[in-house]
N, C-alpha and C positions, 0 to 999 in steps of 0.2 A: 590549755589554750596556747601555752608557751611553746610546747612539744609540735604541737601541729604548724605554726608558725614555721618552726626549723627547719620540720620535713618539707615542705610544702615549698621553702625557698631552697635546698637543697639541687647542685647541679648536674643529676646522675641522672639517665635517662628515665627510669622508672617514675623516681620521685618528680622531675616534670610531668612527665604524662598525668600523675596525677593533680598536680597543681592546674595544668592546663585543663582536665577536665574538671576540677572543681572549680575553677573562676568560670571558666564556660557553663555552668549551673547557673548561674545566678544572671537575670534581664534587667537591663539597664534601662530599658526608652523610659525618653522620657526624663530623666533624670539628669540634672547638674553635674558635672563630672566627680565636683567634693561629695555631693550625698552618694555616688555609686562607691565612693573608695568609702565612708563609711558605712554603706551598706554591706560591703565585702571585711571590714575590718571589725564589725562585730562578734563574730564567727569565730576569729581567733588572732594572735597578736602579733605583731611582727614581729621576725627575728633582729637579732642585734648587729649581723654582718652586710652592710653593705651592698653586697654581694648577692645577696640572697632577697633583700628587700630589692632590687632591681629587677631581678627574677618576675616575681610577682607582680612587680608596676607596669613592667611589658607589658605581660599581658592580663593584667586588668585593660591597659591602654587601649591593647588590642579588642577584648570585647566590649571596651566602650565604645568604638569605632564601630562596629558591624551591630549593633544594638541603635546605633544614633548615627548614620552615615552621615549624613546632615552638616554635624557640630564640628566636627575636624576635619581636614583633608585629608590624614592620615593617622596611622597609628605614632606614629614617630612626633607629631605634632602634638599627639593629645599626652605623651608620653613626659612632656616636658611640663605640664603645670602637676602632674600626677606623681611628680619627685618632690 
């Protein structure tokens, strides 16, 4: 789970494309923004860089937003309780 963590926040085009299509796997409505970040952090754990965990918080953010237009005005908004 550690492994996939790393790949997954990883900054190389490839390895987002697939973060981005894995977080885009998974439906949020509905959902409190803290249960969607632990429904998405079951799966696998985060990495320990910073960097890489920011990665991923985009966009979870981001498909928390387009799952729940509603709850934020923006991905950037919902981006900040999601750190």
């Amino acid at each position: 789970m550690k492994a996939m963590g790393d790949y997954l926040g990883e900054g190389d085009d490839e390895a987002i494309a697939v973060m981005h299509s894995y977080v885009e796997s998974f439906r949020f409505q509905g959902l409190l923004l803290d249960d969607a970040i632990r429904q998405l952090l079951t799966t696998f754990r985060l990495p320990g860089e910073a960097q890489k965990i920011d990665r991923i918080m985009e966009k979870l953010a981001e498909q928390y937003c387009n799952d729940n237009p509603s709850v934020f005005q923006s991905a950037d908004t919902a981006y900040v309780p999601a750190q």
